[in-house]
N, C-alpha and C positions, 0 to 999 in steps of 0.2 A: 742405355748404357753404352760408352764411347769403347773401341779397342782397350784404350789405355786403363779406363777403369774395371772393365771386364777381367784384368788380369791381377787382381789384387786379390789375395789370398783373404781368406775369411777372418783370419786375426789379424792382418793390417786392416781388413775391414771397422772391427769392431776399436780397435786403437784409434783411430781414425773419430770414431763416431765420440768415444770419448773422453777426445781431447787435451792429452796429457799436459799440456801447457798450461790449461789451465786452473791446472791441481793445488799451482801454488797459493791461490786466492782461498784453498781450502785448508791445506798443507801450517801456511804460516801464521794462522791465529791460533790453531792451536798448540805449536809451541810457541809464542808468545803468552799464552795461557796457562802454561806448565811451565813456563821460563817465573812467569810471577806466582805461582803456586811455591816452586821452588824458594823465592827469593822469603815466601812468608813459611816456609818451614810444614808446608801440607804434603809437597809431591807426591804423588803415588804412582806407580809405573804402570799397574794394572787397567786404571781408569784412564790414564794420558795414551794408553797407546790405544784402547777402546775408542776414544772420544777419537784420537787421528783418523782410524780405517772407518769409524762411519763419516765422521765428516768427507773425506775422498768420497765413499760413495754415494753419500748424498748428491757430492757433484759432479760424478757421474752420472747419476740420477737422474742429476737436471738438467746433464749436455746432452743426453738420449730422447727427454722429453721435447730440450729448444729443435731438436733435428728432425725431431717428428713432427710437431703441431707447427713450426715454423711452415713446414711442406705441405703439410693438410691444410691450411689456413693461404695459401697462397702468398706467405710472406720470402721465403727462396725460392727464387725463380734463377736464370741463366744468366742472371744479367748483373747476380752478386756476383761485388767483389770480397776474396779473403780465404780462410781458409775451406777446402771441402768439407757441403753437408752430404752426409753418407744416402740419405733419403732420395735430396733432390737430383744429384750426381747418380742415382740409380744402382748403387752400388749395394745398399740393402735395399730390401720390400720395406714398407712401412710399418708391414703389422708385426716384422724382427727388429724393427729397432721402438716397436712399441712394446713389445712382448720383454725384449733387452732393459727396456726402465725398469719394466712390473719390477722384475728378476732382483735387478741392481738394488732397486729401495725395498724390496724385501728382505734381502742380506741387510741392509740399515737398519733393518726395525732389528731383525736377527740381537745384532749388534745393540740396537737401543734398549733391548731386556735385561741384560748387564747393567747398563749405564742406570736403566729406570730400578734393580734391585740396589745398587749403591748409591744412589742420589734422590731416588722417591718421586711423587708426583710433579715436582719442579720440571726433572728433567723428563715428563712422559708430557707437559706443555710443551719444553721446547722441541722434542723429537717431531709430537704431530704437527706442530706448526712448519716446522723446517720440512717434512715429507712434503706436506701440504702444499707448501709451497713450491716446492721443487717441481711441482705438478703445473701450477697456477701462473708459474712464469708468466709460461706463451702456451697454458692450454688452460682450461675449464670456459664459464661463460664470462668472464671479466678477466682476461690475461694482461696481467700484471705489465710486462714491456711494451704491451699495444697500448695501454694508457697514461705511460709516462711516467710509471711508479718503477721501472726497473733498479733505478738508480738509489731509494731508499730503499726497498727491495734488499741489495745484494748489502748497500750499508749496515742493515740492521745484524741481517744475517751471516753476512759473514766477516762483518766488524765484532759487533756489542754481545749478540749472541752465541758466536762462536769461542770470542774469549773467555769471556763470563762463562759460557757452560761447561767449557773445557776448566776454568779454575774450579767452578761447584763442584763436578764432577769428582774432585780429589780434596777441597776442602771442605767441600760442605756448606760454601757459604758464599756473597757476590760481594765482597768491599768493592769499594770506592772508587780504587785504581784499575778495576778488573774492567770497569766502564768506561776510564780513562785510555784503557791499552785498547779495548776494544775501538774506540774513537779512530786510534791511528792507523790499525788492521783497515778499518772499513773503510776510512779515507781510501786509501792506496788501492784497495779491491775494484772499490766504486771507480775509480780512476780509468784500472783497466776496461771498462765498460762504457765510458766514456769515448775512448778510442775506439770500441770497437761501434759505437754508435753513431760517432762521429763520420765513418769513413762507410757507413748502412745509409746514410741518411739519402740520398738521390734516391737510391731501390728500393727504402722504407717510404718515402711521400709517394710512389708509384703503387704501392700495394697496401698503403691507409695504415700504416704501424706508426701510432703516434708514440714516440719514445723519447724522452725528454728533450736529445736533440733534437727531434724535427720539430718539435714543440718551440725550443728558444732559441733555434737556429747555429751555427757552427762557431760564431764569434761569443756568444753568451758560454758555450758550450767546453772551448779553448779555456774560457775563464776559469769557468768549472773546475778544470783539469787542475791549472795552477792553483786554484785555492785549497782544491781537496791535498794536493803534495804540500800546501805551506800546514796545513792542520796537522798531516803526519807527522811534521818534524818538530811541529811544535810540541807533540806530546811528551816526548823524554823532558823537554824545558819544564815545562808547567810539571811533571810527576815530580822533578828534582825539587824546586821550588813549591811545591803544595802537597805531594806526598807524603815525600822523604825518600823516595828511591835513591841508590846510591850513586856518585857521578858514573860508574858503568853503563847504568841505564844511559848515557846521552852516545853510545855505541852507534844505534840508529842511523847519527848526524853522518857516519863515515858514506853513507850509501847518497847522501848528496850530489856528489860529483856524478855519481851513477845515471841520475834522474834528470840534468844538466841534456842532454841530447836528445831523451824521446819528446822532453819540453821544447825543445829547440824547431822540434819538427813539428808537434801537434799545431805550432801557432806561425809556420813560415809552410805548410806544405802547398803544394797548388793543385794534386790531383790525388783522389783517395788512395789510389796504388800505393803511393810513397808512409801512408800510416802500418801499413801491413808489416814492419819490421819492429813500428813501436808498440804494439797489442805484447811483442813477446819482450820488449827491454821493459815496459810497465810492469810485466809481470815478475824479471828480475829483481827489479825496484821491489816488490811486494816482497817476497821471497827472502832477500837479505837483509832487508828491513827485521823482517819477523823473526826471521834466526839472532840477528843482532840484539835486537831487545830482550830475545830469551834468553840468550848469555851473560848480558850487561845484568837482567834482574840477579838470574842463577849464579852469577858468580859474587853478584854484591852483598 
């Protein structure tokens, strides 16, 4: 532990560990999921604000476990670039910020008892899956981002899953569009992951983390980037056109110009430094996107 880090009080510690930025990738499917609950006349406020604070801490959950197992595993070393892991920077022990997960996905289940008496064994699938997972990232014996599955990974979960289970959750049911909205959540999520794998990839080949980019290398990876943002925006078109959402729903499209400069950077950058400001305008992108379409549904 450096001077610098030695003097950081125990709750910047644990802020720190997880990771408030990237709440949004949690934060906006689930209103996007209560934005289209609304629009079908289900809402319930009980279950939509349930379905918010466990989803947060599920990814909490998961920023505690990537800080731990990433450390134990020798995948953060010194020579990452990005933001501080609390583990390998020395600033917790490892067996507090593993002790910190238990904790955190315990409050989730807490939380998932509610969800599982209003929504029945659907939603006690999706909770143990998603705990499960949350574990399985970057720990158990087949870690999910060391094999190049992180990227459908965070798609599933915090695209299709999140939306969908946050609309069950209040109506009791998954139509059609719930899979549609979740498509565009998870684009943009996955996005953010992208970046941040993108700008891992030198330190992930030195320490054997096969994650999809090291896998297709940074030029396939860039692509990536751009297709996952064209699928987000395409989803209010196709809902209007195959739905029936209302033109509200094409809300979304305003966050375009938003998206216009972390794009600009992912595919001109020349040294990983320079991605470190777009992890957090992706996660903007995600963030207003998801507010936007819950408006566009809720108010149409």
């Amino acid at each position: 532990m450096t001077s610098s880090t030695s003097a950081i009080s125990p709750a910047r510690a644990w802020l720190l560990a997880a990771r408030p930025r990237t709440l949004t990738a949690a934060v906006a499917p689930v209103a996007a999921g209560t934005g289209l609950a609304a629009y079908h006349g289900v809402a319930a406020m009980g279950p939509a604000l349930a379905a918010l604070v466990g989803a947060a801490l599920i990814q909490i959950g998961t920023n505690f476990a990537n800080d731990y197992y990433d450390f134990v595993r020798g995948g953060d070393t010194d020579e990452r670039v990005g933001p501080v892991r609390v583990t390998q920077a020395g600033i917790l022990k490892p067996r507090q910020v593993k002790r910190g997960m238990i904790a955190v996905l315990a409050l989730a289940v807490l939380v998932g008892v509610y969800l599982v008496w209003i929504g029945g064994w659907p939603v006690l699938a999706i909770g143990v899956a998603s705990i499960a997972c949350a574990v399985l990232y970057t720990g158990g014996p087949f870690p999910l981002a060391y094999h190049g599955l992180g990227d459908l990974f965070v798609f599933v979960f915090f695209g299709l899953v999140a939306v969908g289970g946050t609309y069950y959750v209040q109506g009791l049911a998954w139509p059609p569009d719930a899979w549609l909205a979740g498509v565009g959540l998870g684009a943009l999520s996955t996005a953010i992951l992208v970046v941040n794998n993108l700008r891992d990839i030198p330190t992930d080949l030195r320490v054997g983390k096969r994650t999809l980019a090291v896998r297709i290398g940074p030029s396939a990876s860039k692509g990536e980037y751009a297709l996952l943002l064209l699928v987000a925006f395409a989803v209010p078109v196709v809902g209007i056109g195959m739905m029936g959402w209302p033109p509200t729903a094409l809300a979304p499209l305003l966050v375009v110009p938003v998206s216009i400069r972390p794009l600009r950077t992912v595919f001109t950058y020349r040294r990983v430094e320079e991605l470190l400001p777009t992890l957090g305008q992706t996660a903007r992108v995600v963030a207003l996107y998801g507010g936007l379409l819950a408006l566009g549904l809720a108010v149409g």
